[in-house]
VOGU-3710 file (C-alpha; in Angstrom, 3 decimals, decimal comma):
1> xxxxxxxxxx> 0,000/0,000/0,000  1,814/2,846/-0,835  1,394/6,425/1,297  1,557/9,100/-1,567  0,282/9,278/-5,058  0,762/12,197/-7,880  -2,669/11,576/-7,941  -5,611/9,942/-5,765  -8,871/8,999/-7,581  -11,749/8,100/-5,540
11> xxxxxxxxxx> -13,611/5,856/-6,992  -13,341/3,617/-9,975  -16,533/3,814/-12,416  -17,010/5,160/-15,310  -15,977/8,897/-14,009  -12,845/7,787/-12,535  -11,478/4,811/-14,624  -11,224/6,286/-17,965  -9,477/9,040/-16,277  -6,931/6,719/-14,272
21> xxxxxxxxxx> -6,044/4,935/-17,470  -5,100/8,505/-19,210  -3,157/9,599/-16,165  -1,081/6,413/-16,174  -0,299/5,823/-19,237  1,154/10,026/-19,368  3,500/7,756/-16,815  2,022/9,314/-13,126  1,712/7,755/-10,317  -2,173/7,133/-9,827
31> xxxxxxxxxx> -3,775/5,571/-7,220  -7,775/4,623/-7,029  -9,514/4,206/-3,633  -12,471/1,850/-4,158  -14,638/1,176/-1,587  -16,342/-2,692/-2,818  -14,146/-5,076/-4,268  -12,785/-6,716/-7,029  -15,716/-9,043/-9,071  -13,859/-11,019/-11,760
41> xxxxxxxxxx> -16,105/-12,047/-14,999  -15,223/-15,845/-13,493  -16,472/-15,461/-10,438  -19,824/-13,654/-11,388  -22,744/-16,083/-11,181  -25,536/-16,024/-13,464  -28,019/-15,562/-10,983  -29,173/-11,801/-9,376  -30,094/-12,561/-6,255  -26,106/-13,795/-5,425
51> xxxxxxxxxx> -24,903/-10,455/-7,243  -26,291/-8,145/-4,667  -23,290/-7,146/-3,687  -22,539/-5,393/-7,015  -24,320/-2,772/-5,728  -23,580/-0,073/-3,339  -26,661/-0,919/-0,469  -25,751/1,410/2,264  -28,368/2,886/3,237  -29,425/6,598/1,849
61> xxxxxxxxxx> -32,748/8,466/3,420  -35,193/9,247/0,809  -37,682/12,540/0,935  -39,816/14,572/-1,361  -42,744/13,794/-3,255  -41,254/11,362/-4,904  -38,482/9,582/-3,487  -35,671/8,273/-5,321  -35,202/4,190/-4,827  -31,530/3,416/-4,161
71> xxxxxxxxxx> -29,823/0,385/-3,601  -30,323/-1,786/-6,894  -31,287/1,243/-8,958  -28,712/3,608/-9,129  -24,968/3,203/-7,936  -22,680/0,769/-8,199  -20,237/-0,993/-5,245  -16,770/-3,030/-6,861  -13,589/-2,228/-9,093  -15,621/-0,642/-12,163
81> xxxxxxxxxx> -18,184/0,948/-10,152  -21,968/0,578/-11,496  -20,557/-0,456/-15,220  -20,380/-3,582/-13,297  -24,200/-3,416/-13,321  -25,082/-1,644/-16,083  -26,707/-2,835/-18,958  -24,177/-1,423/-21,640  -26,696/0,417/-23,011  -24,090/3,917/-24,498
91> xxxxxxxxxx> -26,920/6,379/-26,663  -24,770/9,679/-27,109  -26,063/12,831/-25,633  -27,571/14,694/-28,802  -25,880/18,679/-29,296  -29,193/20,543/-28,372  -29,123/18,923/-24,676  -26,561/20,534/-23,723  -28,187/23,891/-24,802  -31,936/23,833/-22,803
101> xxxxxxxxxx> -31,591/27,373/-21,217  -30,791/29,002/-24,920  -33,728/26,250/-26,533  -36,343/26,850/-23,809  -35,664/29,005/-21,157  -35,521/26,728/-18,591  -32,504/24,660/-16,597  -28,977/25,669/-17,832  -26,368/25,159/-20,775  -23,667/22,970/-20,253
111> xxxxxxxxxx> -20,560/24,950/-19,742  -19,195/23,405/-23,089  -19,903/22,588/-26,965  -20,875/19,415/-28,250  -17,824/19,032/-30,578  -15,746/18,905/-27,529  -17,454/15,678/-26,216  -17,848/14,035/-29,864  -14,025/13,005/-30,244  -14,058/11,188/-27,032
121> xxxxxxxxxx> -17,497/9,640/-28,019  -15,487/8,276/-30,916  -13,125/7,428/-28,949  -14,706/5,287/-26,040  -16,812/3,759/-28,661  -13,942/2,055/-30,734  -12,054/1,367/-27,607  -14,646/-0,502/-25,776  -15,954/-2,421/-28,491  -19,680/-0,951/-28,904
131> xxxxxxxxxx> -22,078/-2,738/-31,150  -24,482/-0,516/-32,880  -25,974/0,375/-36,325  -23,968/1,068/-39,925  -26,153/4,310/-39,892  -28,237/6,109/-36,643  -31,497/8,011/-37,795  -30,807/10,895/-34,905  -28,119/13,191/-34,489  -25,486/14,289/-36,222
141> xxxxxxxxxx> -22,923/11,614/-38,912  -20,936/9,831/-36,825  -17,912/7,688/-36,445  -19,573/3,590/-37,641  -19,179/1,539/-34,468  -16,574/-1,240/-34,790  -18,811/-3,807/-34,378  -22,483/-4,447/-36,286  -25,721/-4,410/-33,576  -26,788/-7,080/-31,178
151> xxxxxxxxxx> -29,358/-9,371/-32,232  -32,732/-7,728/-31,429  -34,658/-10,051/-28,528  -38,165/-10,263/-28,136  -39,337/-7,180/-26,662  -37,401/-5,537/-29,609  -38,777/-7,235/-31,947  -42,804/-6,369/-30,536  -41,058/-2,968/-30,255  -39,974/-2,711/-33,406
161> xxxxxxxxxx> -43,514/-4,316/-35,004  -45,517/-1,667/-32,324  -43,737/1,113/-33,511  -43,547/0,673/-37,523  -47,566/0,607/-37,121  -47,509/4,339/-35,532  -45,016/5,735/-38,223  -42,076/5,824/-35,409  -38,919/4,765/-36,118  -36,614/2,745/-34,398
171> xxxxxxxxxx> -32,987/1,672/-34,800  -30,520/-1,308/-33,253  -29,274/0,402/-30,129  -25,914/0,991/-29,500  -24,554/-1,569/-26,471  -21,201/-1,624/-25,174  -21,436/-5,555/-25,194  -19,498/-7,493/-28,078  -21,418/-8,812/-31,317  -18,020/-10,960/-32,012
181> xxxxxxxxxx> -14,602/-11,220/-30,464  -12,000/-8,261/-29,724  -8,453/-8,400/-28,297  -8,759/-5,787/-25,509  -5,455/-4,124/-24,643  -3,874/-4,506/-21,445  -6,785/-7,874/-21,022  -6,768/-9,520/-23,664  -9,612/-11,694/-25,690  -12,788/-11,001/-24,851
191> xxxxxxxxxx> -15,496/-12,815/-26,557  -19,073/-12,299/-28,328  -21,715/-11,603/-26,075  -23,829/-14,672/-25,302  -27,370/-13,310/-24,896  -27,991/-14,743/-21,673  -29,408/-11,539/-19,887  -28,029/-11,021/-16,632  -26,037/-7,858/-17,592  -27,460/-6,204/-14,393
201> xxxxxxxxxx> -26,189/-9,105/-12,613  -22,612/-8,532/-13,914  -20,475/-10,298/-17,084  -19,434/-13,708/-16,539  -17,650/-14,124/-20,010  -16,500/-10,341/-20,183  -18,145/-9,609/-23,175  -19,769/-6,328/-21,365  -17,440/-3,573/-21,448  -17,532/-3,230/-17,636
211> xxxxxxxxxx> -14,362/-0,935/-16,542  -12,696/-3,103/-14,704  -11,857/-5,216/-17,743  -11,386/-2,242/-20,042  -9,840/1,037/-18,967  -9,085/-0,260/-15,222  -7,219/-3,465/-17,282  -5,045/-1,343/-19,088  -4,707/1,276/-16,493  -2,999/-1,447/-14,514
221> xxxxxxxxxx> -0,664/-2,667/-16,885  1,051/0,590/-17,210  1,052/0,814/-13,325  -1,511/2,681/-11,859  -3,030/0,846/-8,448  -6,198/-0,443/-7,527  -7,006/-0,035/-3,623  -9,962/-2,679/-3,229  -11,834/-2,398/0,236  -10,763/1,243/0,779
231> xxxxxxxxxx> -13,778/3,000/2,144  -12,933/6,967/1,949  -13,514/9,049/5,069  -12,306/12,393/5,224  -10,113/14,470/2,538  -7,059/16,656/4,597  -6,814/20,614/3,417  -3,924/22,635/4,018  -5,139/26,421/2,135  -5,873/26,454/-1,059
241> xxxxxxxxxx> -5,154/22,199/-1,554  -5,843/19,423/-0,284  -2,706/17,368/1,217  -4,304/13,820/1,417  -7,305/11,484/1,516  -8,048/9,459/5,089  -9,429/6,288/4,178  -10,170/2,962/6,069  -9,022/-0,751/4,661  -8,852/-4,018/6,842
251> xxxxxxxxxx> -10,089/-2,291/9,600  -7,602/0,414/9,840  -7,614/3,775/9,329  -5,081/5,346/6,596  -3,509/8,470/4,926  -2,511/8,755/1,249  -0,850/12,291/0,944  -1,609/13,222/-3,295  -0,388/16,074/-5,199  -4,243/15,914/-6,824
261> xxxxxxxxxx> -6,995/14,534/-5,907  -10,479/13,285/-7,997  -13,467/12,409/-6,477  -15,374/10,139/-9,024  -17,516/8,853/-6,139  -21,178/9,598/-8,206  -23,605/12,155/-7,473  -24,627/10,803/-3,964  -21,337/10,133/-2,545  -19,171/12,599/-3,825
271> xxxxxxxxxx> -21,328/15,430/-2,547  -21,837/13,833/0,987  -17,444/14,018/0,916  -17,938/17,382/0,248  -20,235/18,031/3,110  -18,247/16,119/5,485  -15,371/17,812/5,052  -16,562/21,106/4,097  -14,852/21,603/1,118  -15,506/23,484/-2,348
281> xxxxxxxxxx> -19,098/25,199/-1,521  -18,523/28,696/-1,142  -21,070/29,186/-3,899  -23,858/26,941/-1,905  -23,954/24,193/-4,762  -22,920/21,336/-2,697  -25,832/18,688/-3,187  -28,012/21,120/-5,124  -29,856/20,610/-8,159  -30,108/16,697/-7,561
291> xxxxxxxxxx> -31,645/15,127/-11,099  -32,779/11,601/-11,710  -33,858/10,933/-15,014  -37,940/10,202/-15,645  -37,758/6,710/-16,359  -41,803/4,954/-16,408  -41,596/1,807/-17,729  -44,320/-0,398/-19,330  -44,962/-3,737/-19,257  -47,080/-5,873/-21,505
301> xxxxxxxxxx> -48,206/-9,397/-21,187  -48,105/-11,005/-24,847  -49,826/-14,447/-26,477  -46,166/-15,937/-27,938  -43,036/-16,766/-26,043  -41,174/-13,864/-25,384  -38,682/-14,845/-22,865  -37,680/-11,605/-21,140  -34,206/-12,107/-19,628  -32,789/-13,736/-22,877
311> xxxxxxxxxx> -30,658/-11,426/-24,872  -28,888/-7,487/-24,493  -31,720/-5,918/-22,416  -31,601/-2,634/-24,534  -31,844/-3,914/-28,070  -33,998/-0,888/-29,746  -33,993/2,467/-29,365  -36,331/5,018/-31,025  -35,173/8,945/-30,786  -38,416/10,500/-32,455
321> xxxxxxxxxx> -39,533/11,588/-29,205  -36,196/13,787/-28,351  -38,402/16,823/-29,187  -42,175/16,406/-28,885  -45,342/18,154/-28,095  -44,513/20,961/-26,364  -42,039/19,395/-23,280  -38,605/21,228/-22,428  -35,989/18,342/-23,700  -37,373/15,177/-24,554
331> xxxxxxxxxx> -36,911/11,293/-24,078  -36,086/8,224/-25,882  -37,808/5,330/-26,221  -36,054/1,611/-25,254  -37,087/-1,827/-24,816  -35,774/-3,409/-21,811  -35,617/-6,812/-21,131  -35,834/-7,987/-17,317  -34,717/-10,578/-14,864  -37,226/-12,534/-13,073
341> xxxxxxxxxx> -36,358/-11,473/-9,514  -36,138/-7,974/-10,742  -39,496/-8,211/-12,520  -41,226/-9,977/-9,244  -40,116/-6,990/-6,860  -41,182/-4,295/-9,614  -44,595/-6,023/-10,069  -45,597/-6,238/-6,196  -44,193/-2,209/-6,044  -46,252/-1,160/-8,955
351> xxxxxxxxxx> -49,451/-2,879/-8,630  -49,470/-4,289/-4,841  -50,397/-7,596/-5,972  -48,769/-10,315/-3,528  -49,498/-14,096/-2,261  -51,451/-15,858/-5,087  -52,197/-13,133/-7,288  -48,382/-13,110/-7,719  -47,754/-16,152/-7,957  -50,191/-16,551/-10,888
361> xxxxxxxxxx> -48,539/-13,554/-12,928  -45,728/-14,839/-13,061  -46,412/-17,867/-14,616  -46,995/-15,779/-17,319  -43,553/-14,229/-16,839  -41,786/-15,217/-20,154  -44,524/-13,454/-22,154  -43,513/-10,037/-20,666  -41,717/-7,428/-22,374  -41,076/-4,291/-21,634
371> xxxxxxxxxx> -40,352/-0,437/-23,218  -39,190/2,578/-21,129  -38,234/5,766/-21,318  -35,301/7,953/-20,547  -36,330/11,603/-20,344  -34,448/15,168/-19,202  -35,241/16,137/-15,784  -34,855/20,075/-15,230  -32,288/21,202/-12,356  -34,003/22,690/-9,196
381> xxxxxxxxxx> -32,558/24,003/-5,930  -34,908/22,483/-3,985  -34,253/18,931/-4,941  -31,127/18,334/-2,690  -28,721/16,291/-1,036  -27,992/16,800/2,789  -26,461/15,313/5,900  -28,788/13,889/8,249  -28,655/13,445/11,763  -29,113/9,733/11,678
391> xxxxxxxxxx> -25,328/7,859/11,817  -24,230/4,945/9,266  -22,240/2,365/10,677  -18,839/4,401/10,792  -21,066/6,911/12,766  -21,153/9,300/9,849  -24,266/11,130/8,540  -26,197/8,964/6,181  -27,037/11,673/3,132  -30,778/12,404/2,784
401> xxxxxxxxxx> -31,811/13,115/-0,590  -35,109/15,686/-1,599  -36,663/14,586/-4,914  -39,735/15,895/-6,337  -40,331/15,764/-10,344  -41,518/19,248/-11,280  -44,667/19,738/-13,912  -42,670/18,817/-17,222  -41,608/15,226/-15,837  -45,056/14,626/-14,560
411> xxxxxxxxxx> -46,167/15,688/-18,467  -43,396/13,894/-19,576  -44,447/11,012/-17,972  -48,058/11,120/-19,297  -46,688/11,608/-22,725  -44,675/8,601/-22,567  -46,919/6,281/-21,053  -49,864/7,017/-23,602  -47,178/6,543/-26,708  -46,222/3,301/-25,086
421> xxxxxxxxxx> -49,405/2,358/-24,455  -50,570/2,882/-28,168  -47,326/0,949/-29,144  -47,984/-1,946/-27,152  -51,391/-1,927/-28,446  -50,626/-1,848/-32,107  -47,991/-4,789/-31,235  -50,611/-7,099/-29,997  -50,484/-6,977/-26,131  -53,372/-8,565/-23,675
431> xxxxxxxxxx> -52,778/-6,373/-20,677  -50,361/-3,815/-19,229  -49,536/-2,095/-16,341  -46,655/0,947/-15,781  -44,631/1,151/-13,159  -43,657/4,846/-12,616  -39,657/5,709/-11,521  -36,815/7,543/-11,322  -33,351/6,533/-13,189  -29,989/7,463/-12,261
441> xxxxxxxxxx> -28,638/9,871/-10,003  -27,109/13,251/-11,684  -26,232/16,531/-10,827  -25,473/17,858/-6,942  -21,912/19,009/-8,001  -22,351/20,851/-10,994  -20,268/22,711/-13,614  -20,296/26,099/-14,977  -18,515/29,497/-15,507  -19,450/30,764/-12,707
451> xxxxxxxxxx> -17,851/30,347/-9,053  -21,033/31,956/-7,711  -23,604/29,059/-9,086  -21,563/25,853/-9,662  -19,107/23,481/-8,121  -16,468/23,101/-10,458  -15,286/24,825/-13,878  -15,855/23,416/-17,259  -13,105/20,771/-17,093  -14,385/19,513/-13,783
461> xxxxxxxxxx> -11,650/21,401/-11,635  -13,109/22,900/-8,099  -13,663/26,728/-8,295  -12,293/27,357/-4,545  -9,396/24,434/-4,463  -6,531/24,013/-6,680  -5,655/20,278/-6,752  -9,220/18,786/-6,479  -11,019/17,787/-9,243  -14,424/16,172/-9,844
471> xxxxxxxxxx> -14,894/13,184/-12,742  -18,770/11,491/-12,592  -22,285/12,751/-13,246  -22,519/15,177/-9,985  -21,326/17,579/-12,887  -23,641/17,108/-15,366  -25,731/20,811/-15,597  -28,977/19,172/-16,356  -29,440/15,529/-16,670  -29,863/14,543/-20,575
481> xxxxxxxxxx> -32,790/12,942/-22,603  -29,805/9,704/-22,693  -28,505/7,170/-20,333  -25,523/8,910/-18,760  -22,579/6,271/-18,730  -20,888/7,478/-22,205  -21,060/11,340/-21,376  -19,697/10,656/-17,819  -16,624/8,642/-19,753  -15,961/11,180/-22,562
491> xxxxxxxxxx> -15,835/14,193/-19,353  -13,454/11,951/-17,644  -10,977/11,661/-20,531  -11,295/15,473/-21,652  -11,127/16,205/-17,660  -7,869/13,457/-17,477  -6,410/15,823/-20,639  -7,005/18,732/-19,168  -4,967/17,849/-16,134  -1,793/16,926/-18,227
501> xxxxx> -1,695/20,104/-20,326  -2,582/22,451/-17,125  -0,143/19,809/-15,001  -1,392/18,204/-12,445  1,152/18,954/-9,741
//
């Protein structure tokens, strides 16, 4: 264990791996503090129930009028964070999301252009293997993908039928799971995905491009270190810099003094550090502006065999909703396959069936499928992060967080759910039933120009520190009408690039 680093990362997901892997390979010493463990692909059961511990399930207090699930649904706990867990599933942010204040007058733009995130698009894509279309119908021309799409399962496929009859269109999504074999540098082989489901349940073959396999892999073999087990506790300040990060691993307290630090702990944790130590919030930002995407899903009960957990559980996407009808932003359309545990718990919280009446829908279970949607969620003070009063099991404040969708999520929401209702319809379905949520934790550190109304400038670099940097989706200025992981990877690397040309010392 060593006791200094040029650099100290906290956290290893996808805001702080791409970033370690750019930092070592400039030849810097890096170290990443992780607080789960290591999960190799051969040691990853097929089976969700034994993968809990993928997930980061300490417990966070929930308010507002409508509280945010944690747990399962949003972070991840392990040596590539929640890539671990996520379904692969890499749409691109489209250029007019990062411009809602100049489009609509609401929420903010993003402190940067477009063009500066598309070369690192390009570049995560080809380096992670993603699968996608020849041509995307959305968006600007862009770089093919190195590898052609998934096969489509069956909710695609009654997606895809649904959809043609409305006049929407729909493409092959693009998944950062393999549709045949790449060498992976500093890994090696990894093979074609097998269309066995469980991505939420973690890789077994390492097909998925979690981070541990990819940029943590080759961050490795040109010598950064890994620090498994290494819960972060309190971050040392001397002026204008921080000295060090405390940390506890096998049951002893530590210090790591770093000439920089990164906190890529994820909106939920990396603002609690902040409030712990009480650190970069002279502009009051710390844990405001908390977003979680609007993210109703539903589900449809068909007459054929569907099979629900068999193949890449995003296989279609549709972006003919990114502007529609009057909504700030928009939302795309998905089909989602789901495991059966998963789809047991969701059906007793969305409908409040139990005992019999469960057990008799899901005997039916493997003629589900499912769409949902992932829609922009405007910024708002008053959907926070604090510190309560009640202790964790270190005796630190668990964080509270304050969520309440404002009026264009709830029309959002309606907007979706009738589409998909009418889409399920034309494909054929016998009965339905949504299940309303919340997706992905965002914001609560955010970026911008301005000291006096954000967290950290445009490369992620704290307004009122020196040496501390931020790399996850706490900087994201308003949450995106697209899953999040790709964006949070292309900041990382232009943050990581930033760092060398500034100099990180």
């Amino acid at each position: 264990m060593p006791d200094a680093a040029d650099v100290v990362v906290i956290g290893s997901g996808a805001g702080g791996a791409p970033l370690i892997s750019r930092l070592a390979r400039a030849g810097l010493k890096v170290v990443a503090l992780e607080a789960g463990v290591r999960h190799p692909p051969a040691g990853i059961a097929t089976d969700e129930v034994a993968q809990a511990e993928l997930f980061w399930l300490d417990e966070r207090l929930s308010a507002g009028a409508d509280p945010v699930a944690f747990g399962r649904n949003n972070s991840g706990r392990g040596v590539g964070g929640s890539t671990l867990h996520y379904t692969a599933y890499t749409p691109r942010a489209q250029p007019d999301d990062l411009r809602l204040h100049s489009e609509f007058g609401q929420g903010v733009d993003w402190p940067l252009e477009f063009s500066e995130l598309e070369r690192y698009y390009d570049e995560i894509e080809q380096f992670l293997g993603v699968s996608g279309p020849a041509e995307y119908p959305w968006g600007p021309p862009r770089r093919p993908y190195p590898h052609p799409p998934l096969p489509l399962n069956g909710a695609a496929e009654l997606m895809e039928r649904g959809c043609a009859e409305l006049g929407l269109r729909t493409s092959p999504a693009a998944n950062a799971a393999l549709s045949r074999p790449q060498m992976q540098e500093g890994y090696g082989l990894r093979p074609a995905c097998t269309h066995r489901g469980y991505c939420q349940a973690g890789c077994s073959t390492g097909a998925k491009a979690s981070l541990d396999i990819t940029y943590l892999a080759l961050a490795e073999a040109h010598g950064a270190q890994i620090l498994d087990d290494s819960y972060v506790t309190g971050l040392r300040r001397v002026g204008r810099r921080l000295s060090g990060v405390e940390y506890l691993r096998g049951g002893r307290q530590h210090f790591m003094a770093a000439g920089a630090v990164v906190l890529s702990a994820g909106a939920i944790e990396t603002p609690r550090l902040l409030l712990l130590n009480d650190l970069a919030n002279s502009s009051g930002q710390v844990g405001r502006n908390f977003m979680a995407h609007t993210g109703v899903q539903l589900w449809g009960q068909f007459g054929g065999q569907v099979r629900p957990n068999r193949g890449i559980p995003g296989a279609l996407i549709s972006e003919d909703t990114h502007r529609t009808d009057g909504l700030v932003g928009g939302y795309l359309l998905q089909s989602i396959g789901v495991m059966p545990v998963t789809y047991a718990t969701q059906l007793t919280r969305g409908t409040g069936i139990w005992g019999p009446a469960l057990h008799e829908q899901m005997r039916g279970y493997n003629h589900v499928a499912g769409i949902n949607i992932l829609g922009e969620c405007l910024p708002s003070a008053a959907n926070r992060l604090e510190l309560s009063d009640e202790p964790d099991a270190r005796g630190q404040p668990k964080p509270r967080v304050h969520f309440s969708f404002g009026d264009n999520e709830r029309r959002m929401t309606r907007h979706a759910e009738a589409l998909m209702r009418r889409i399920w319809s034309a494909a054929g379905v016998q009965n339905v039933w949504a299940f309303p949520r919340a997706a992905h934790t965002i914001g609560t550190a955010r970026m911008g120009h301005d000291p006096a109304s954000s967290v950290v400038d445009s490369w992620g670099r704290a307004h009122d520190l020196d040496n501390l940097w931020i790399s996850d989706n706490s900087t994201f200025p308003s949450a995106l009408a697209a899953n999040p992981a790709l964006t949070i990877m292309a900041l990382s690397l232009r943050t990581a690039d930033q760092m060398l040309a500034g100099g990180v010392l």
